[in-house]
C-alpha positions as CSV (number, residue, x, y, z in Angstrom):
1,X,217.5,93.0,40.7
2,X,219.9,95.6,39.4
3,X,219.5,97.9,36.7
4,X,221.1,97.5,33.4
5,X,222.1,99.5,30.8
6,X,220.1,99.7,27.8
7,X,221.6,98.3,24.7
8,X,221.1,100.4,21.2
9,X,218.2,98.1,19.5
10,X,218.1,97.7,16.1
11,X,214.2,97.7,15.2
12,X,213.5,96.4,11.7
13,X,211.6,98.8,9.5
14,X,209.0,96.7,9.2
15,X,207.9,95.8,12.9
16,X,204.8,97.1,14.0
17,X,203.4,96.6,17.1
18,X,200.8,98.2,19.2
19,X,202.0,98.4,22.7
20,X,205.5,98.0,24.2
21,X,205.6,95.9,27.9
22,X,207.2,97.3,30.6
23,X,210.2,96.5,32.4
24,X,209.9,98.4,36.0
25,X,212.9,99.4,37.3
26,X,214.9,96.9,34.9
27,X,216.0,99.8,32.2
28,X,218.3,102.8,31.8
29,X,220.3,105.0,29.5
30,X,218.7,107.4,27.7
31,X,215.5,107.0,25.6
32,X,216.4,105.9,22.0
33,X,214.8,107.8,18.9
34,X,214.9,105.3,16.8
35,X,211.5,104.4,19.0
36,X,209.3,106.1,16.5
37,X,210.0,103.6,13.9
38,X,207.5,101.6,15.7
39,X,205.1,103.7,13.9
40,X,201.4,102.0,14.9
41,X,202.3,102.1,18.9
42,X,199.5,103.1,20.7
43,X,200.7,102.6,24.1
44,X,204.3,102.7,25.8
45,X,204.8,102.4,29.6
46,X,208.5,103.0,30.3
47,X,207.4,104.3,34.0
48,X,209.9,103.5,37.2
49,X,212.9,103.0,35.2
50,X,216.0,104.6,35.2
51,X,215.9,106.7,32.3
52,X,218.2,109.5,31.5
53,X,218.5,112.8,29.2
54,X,216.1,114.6,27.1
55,X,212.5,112.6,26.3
56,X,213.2,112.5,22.0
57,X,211.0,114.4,19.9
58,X,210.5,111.5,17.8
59,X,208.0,110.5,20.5
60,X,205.7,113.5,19.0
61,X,205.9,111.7,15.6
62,X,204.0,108.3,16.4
63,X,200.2,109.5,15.8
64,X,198.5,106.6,16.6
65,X,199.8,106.7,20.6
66,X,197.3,107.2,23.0
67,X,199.2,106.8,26.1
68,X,202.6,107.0,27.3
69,X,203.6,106.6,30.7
70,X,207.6,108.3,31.3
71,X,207.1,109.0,35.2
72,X,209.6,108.0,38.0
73,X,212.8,108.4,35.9
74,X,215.7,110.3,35.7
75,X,214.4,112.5,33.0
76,X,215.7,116.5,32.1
77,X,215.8,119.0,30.0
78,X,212.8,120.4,27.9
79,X,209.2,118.6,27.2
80,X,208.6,117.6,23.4
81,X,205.1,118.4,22.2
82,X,203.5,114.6,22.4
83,X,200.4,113.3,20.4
84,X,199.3,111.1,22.8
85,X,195.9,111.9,24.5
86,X,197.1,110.3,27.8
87,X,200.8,111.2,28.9
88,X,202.3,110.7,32.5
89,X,206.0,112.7,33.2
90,X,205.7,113.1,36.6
91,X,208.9,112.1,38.8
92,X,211.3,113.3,36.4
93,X,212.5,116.2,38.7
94,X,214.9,118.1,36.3
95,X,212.1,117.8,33.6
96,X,211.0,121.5,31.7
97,X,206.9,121.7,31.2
98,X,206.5,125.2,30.2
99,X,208.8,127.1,27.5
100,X,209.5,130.2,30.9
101,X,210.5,127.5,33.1
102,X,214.5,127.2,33.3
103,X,215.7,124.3,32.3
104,X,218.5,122.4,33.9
105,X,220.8,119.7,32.5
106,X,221.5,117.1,34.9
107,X,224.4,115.0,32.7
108,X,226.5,118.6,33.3
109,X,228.2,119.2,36.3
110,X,226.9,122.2,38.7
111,X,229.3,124.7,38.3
112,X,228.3,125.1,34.7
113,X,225.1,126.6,35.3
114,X,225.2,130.8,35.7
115,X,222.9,131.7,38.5
């Protein structure tokens, strides 16, 4: 199966939902931030997908989420602070955890990065 490209989804104002399936290995593109407008989501697994870019900060908004699961993507750049008591990141290689760590932008080529 290959992957596809994620299409922008329009999520209606009103849908509320509590958990979002997941689609291993089916999904890429970057992570939309329109996500938080599904507002009572308590768990999101978006693990072994081909996700790109920055993990949005909107994720830090949905207070009722309790775990999210974004390991085993393509992930970079700094880690939003997330409400969820459970959280997975791991296999996201270009991913920053700490605010000393140096982060790296993988969607740049490498001769942009001063060493």
């Amino acid at each position: 199966m290959s992957s596809q490209p994620l299409s922008p989804i329009s999520l209606p104002p009103t849908l509320t939902t509590s958990s979002f399936p997941s689609f291993p290995s089916e999904l890429s593109g970057p992570i939309l931030a329109e996500i938080c407008k599904l507002s009572e989501l308590q768990t999101l697994d978006l693990s072994s997908n081909q996700f790109v870019g920055e993990i949005p900060s909107s994720l830090g908004l949905l207070s009722q989420l309790s775990y999210l699961d974004l390991s085993f993507n393509n992930l970079s750049g700094p880690t939003p602070k997330i409400l969820a008591k459970g959280y997975s990141i791991s296999g996201n290689n270009f991913l920053c955890t700490s605010p000393s760590e140096h982060c790296m932008d993988i969607s740049k080529p490498l001769n942009d990065f001063v060493i």
